[in-house]
Backbone as CSV, one residue per row, in Angstrom:
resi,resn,N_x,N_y,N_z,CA_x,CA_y,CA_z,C_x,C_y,C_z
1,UNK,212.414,146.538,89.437,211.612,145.615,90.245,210.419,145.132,89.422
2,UNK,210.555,143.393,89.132,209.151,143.450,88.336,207.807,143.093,89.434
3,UNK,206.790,143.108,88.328,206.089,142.771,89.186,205.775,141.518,90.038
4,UNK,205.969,140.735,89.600,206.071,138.995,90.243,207.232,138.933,91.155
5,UNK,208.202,140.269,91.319,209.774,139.696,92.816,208.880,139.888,94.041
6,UNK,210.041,139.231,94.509,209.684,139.309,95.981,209.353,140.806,96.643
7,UNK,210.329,142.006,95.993,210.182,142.461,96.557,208.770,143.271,96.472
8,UNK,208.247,143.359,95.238,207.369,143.515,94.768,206.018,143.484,95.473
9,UNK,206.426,141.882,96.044,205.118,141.316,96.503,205.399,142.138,98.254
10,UNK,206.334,142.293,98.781,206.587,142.979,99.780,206.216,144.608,100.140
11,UNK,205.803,144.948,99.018,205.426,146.140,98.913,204.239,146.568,99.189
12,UNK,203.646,145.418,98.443,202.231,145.255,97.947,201.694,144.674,99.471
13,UNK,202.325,143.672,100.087,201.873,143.655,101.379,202.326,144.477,102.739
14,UNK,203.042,145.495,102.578,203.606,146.504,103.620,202.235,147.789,103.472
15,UNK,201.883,147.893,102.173,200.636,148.303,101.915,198.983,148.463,102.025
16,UNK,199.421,147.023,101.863,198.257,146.427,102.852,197.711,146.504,103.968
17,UNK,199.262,146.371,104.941,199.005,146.328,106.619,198.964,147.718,106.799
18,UNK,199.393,148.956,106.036,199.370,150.020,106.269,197.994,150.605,106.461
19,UNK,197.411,150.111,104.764,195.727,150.672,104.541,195.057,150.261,105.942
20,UNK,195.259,149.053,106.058,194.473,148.281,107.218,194.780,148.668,108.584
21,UNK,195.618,149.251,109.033,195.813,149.808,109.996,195.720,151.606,110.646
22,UNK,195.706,152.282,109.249,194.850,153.523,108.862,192.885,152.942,109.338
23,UNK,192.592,152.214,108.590,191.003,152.220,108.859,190.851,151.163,109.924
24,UNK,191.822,150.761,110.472,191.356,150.456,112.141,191.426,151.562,113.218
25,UNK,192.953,152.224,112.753,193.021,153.620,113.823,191.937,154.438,113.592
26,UNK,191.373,154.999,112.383,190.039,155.350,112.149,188.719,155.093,112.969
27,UNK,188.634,153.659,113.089,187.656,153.050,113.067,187.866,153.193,114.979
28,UNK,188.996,152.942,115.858,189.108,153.468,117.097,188.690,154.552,117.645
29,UNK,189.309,155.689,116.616,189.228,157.196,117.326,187.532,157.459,117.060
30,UNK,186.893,156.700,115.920,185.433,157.186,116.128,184.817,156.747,117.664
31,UNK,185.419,155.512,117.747,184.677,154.857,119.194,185.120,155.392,119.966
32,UNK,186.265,155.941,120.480,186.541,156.917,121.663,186.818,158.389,122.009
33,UNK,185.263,158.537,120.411,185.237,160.695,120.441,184.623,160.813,121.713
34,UNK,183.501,159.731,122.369,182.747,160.334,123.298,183.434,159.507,124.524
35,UNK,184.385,159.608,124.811,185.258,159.166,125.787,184.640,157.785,126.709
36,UNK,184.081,156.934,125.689,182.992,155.657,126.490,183.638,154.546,125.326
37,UNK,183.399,153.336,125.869,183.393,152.595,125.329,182.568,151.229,125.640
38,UNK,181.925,150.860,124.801,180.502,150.124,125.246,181.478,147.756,124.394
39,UNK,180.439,147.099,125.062,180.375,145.955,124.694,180.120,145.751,123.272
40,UNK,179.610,146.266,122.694,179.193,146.701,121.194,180.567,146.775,120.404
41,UNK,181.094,147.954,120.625,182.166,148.386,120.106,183.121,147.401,119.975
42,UNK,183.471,146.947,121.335,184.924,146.119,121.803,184.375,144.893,120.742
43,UNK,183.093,143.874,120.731,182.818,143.024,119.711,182.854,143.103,118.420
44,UNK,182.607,144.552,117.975,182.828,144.879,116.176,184.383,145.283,115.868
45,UNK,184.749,145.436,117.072,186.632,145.729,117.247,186.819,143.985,116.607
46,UNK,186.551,143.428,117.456,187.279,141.387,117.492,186.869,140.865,116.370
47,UNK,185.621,141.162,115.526,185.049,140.853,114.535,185.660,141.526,113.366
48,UNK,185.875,142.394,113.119,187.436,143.328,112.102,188.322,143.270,111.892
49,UNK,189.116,142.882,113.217,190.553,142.211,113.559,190.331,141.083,113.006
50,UNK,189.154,139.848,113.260,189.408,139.075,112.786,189.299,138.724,111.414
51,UNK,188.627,139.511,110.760,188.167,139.606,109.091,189.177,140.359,108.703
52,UNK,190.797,141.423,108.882,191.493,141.834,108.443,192.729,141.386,109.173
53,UNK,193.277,140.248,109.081,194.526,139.893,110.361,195.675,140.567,110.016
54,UNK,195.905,141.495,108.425,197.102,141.898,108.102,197.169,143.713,108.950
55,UNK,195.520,143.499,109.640,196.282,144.924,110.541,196.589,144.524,112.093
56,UNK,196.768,142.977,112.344,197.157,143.087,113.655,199.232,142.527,113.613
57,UNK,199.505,142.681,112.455,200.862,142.236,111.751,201.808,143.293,112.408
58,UNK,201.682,144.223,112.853,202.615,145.126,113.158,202.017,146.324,114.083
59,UNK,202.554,146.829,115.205,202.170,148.084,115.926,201.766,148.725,115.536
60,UNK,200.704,149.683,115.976,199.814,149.029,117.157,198.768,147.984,117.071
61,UNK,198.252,147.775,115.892,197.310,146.971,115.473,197.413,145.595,116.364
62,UNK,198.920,145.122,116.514,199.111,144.004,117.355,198.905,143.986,118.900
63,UNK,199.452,145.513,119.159,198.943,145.177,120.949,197.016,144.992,121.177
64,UNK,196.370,146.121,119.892,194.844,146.079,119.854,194.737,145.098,120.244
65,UNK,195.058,144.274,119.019,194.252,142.390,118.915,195.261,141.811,120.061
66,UNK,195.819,141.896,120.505,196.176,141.164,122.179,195.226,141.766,122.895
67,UNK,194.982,142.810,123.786,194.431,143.210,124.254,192.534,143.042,124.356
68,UNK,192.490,142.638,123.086,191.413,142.517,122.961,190.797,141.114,123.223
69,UNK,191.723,140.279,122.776,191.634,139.115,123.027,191.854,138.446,124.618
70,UNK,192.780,138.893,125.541,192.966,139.506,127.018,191.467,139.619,127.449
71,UNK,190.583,140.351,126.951,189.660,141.057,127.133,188.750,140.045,127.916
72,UNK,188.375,139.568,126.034,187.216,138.466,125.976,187.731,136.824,125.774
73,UNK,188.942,137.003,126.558,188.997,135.283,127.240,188.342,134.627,127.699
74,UNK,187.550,135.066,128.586,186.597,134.170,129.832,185.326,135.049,128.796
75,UNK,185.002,135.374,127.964,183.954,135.562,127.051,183.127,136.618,128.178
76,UNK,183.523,137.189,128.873,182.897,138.760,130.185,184.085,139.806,129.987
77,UNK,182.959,140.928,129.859,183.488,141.922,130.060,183.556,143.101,130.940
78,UNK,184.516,142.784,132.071,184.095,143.734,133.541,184.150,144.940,132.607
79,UNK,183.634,145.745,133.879,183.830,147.090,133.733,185.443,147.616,133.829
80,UNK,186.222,146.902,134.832,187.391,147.480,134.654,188.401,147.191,133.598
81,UNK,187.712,146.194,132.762,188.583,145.559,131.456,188.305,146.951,130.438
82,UNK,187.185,146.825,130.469,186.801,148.458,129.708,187.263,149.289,129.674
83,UNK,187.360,149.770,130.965,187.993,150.802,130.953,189.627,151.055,130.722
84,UNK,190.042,150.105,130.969,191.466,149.961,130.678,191.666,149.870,129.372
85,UNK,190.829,149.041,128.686,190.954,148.891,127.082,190.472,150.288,126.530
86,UNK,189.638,151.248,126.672,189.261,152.382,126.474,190.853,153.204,126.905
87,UNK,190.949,153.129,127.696,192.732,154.255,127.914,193.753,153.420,126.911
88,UNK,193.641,152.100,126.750,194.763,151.694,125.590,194.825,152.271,124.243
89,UNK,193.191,152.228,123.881,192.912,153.253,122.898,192.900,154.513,122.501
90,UNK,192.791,155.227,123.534,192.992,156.471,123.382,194.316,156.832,123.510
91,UNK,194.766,156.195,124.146,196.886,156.786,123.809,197.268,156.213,122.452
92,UNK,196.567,155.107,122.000,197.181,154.143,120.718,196.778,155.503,119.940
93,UNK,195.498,156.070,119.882,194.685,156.833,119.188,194.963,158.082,118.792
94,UNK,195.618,158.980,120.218,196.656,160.282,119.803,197.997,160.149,119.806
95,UNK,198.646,158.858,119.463,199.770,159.032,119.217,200.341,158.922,117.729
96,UNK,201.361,159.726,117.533,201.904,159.709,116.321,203.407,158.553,116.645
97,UNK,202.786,157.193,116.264,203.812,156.248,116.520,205.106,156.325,115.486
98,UNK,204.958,156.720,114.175,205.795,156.781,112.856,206.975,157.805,113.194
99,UNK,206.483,158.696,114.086,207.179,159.806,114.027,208.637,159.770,115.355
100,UNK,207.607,159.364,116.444,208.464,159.124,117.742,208.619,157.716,118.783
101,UNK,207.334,157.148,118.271,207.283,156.060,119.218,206.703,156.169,120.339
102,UNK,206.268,157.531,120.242,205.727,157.853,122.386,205.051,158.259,122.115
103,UNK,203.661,158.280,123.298,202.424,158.315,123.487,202.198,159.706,123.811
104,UNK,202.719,160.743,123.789,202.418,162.001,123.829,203.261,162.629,123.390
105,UNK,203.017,163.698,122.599,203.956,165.109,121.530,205.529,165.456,122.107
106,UNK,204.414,165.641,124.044,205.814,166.480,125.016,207.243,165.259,125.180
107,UNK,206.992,164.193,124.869,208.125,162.986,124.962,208.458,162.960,123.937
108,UNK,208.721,163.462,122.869,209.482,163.734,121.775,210.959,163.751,121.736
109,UNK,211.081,164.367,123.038,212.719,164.415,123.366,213.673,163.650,124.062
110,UNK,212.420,162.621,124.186,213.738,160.851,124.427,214.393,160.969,123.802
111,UNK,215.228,160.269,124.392,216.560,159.744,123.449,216.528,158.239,122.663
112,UNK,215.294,158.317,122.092,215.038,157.591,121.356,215.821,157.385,119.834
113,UNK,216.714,156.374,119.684,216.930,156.166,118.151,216.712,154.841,117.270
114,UNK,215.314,155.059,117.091,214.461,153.452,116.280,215.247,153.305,115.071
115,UNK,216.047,154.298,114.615,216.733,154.001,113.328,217.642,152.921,113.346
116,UNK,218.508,152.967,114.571,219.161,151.951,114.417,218.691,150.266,114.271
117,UNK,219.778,149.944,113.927,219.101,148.409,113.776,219.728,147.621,114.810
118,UNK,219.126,146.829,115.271,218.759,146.351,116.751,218.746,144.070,116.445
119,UNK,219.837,143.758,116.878,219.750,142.496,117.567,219.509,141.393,118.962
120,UNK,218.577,141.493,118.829,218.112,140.781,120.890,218.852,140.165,120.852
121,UNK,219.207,139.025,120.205,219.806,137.527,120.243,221.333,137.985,120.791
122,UNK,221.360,137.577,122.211,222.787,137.171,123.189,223.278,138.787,123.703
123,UNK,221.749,139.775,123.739,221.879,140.662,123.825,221.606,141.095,125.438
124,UNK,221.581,141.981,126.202,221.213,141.936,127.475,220.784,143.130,127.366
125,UNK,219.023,143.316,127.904,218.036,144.062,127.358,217.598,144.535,129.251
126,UNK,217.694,145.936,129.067,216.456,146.362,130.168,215.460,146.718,129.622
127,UNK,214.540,147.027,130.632,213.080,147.530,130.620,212.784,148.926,131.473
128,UNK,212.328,149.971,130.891,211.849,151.536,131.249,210.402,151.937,130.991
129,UNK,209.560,152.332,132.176,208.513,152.686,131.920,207.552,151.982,131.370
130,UNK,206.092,152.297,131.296,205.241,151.255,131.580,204.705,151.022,129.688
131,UNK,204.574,149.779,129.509,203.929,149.689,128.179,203.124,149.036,127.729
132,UNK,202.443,149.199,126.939,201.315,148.762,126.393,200.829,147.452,125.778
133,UNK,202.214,146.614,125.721,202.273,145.536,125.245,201.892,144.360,126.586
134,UNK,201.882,145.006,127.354,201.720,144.655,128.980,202.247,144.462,130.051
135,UNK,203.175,143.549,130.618,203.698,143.794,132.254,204.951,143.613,131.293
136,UNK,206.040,144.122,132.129,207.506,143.856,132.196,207.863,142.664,132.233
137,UNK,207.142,141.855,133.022,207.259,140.508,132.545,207.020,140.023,131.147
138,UNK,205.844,140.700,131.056,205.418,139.842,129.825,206.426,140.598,128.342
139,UNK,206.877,141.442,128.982,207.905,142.240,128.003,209.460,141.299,127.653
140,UNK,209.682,140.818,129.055,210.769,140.326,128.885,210.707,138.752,128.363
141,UNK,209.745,137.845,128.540,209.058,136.680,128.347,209.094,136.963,126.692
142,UNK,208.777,137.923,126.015,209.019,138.108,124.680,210.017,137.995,123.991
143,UNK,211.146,138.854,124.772,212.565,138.865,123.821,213.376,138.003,124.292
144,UNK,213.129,136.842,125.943,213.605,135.832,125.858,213.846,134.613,124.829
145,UNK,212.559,135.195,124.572,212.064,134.130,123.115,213.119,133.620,122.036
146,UNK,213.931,134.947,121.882,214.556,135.436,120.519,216.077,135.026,121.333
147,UNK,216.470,134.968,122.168,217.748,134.615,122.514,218.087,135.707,123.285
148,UNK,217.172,136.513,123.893,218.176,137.983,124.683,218.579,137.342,126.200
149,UNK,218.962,138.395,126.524,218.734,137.981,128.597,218.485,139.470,129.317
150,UNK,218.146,139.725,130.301,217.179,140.764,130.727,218.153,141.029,131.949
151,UNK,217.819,142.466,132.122,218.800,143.219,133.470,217.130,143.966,134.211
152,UNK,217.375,144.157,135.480,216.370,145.089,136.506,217.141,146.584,136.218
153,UNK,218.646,146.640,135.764,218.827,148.165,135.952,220.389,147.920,134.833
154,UNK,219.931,149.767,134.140,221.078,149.469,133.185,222.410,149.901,134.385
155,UNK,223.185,149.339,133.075,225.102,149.059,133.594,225.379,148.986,132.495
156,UNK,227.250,149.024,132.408,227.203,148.450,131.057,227.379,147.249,130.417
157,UNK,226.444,145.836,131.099,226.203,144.908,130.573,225.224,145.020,129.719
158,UNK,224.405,146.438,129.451,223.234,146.612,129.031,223.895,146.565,127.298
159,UNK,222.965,146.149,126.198,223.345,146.622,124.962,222.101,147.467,124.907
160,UNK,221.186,146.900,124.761,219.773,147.613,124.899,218.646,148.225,125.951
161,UNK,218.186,149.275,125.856,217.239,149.877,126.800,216.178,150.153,125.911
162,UNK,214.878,149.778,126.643,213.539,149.739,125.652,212.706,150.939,126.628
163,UNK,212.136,151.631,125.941,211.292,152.648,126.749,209.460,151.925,126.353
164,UNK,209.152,151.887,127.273,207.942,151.915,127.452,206.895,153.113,126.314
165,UNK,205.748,152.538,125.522,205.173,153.847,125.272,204.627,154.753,126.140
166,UNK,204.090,154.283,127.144,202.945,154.983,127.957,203.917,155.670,129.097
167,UNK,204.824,156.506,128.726,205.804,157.710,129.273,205.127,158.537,129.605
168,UNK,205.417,158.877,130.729,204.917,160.629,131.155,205.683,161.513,130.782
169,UNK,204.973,163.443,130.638,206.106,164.272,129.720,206.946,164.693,130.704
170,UNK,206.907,163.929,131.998,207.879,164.982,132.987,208.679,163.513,133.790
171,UNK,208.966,162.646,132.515,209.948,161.399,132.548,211.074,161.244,133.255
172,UNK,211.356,162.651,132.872,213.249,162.992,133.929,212.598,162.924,135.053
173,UNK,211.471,163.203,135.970,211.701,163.304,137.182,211.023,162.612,137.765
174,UNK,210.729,160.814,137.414,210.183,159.087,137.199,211.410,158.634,137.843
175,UNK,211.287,158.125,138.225,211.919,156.484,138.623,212.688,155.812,137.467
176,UNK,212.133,155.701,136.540,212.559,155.052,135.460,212.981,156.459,134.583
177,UNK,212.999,157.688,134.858,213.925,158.415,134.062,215.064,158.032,134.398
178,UNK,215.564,157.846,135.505,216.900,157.307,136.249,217.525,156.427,134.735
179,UNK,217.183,155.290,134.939,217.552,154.181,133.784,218.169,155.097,132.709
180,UNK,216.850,156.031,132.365,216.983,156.248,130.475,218.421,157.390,131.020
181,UNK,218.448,157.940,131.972,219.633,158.815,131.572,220.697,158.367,132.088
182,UNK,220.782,157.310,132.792,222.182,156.480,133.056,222.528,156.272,131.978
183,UNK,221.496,155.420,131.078,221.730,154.781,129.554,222.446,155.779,128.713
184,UNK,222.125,156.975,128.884,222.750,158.243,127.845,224.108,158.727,128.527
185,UNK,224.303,158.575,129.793,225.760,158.708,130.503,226.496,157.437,130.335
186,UNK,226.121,156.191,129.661,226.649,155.426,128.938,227.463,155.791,127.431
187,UNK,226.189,156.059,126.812,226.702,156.715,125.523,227.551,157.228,125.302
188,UNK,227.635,158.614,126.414,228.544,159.835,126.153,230.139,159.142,126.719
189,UNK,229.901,158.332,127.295,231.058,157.521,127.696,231.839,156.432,126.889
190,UNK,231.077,156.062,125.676,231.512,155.105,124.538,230.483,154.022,124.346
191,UNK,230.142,154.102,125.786,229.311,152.543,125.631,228.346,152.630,124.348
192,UNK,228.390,151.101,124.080,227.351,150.478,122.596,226.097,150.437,123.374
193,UNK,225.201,151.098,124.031,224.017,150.500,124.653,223.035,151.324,123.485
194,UNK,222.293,150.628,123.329,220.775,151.763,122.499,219.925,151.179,122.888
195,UNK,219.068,152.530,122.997,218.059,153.309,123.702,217.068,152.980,122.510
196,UNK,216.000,152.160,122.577,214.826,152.316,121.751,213.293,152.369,121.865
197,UNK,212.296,152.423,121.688,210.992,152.278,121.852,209.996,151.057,122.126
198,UNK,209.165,151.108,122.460,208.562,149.910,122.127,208.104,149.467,121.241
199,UNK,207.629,150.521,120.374,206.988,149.800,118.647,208.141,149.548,118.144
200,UNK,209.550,149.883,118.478,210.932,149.133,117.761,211.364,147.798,118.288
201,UNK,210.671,147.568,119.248,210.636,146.610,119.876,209.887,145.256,119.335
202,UNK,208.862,145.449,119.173,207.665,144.935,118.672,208.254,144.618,117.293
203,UNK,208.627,145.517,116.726,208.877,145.568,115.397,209.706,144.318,114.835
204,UNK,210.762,144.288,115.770,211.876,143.332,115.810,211.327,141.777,116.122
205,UNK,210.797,141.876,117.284,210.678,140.573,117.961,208.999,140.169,118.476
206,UNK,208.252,141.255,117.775,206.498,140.763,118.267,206.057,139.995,117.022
């Protein structure tokens, strides 16, 4: 690989968004050691994002800078925007996204497989559990984009099932555990459906 290929230069910018998204998650978890989050903060947040845009390029950095921008639309910041943006952060903040995709340790044992590789286009996609990227609508309004089409409940018209990050650890016994383990009594049955995350989600089509 020399230095001037493409892929080269792909490296060099996968690197980039990495560093930059290390010293934003950094730069979060300092603002929400004391479990507050002030007008101050959320403005030197929008002012960073906007002086580094290669960390809002990929999860989570991208739901941040939505969210943030959500925020300070109408240029006010209620109190309940706060606080909601303060809980976005703190799950973005203890989660190990690289590893599982889910917002807490104990959800480890989805049946999550981000490895695979994943086509929306003419695909028929549900939605599980609540996520961070924002409403189910606005979830599905996304991968319409790309050519998918969207189900309220898997079957096996489903190819894909997306889990929400913001899972609870006692998921099997949700509403929307229903979905994820129909989806796996798919599997064991032959069906092609996969089961993925939302930062695989994002990944693909944000």
């Amino acid at each position: 690989m020399t230095l001037n290929s493409p892929a080269a230069a792909k490296a060099v910018d996968t690197h980039r968004t990495n560093r930059a998204i290390e010293h934003l998650m950094g730069m979060v978890t300092g603002m929400i050691a004391d479990a507050e989050l002030n007008d101050k903060e959320v403005m030197l947040l929008r002012t960073w994002l906007s002086a580094h845009p290669e960390a809002t390029a990929e999860f989570p950095g991208s739901v941040i800078a939505r969210k943030i921008n959500e925020v300070l639309e109408d240029g006010i910041i209620t109190d309940a925007e706060r606080l909601h943006l303060l809980e976005v952060l703190t799950q973005l903040a203890s989660t190990n996204f690289s590893a599982t995709g889910s917002a807490t340790p104990e959800v480890s044992t989805l049946p999550i497989e981000d490895c695979v590789t994943v086509d929306f286009k003419n695909s028929m996609v549900c939605f599980t559990g609540d996520f961070l990227y924002g409403t189910r609508a606005a979830c599905e309004r996304l991968v319409l984009k790309v050519g998918a089409m969207c189900a309220d409940n898997v079957s096996k018209k489903v190819d894909i099932l997306v889990i929400g990050t913001r899972v609870s650890p006692d998921w099997a016994h949700t509403s929307f555990g229903r979905k994820i383990q129909r989806a796996v009594e798919l599997q064991e049955q032959g069906h092609a459906i996969e089961i993925i995350s939302e930062k695989r989600m994002l990944e693909v089509v944000g």
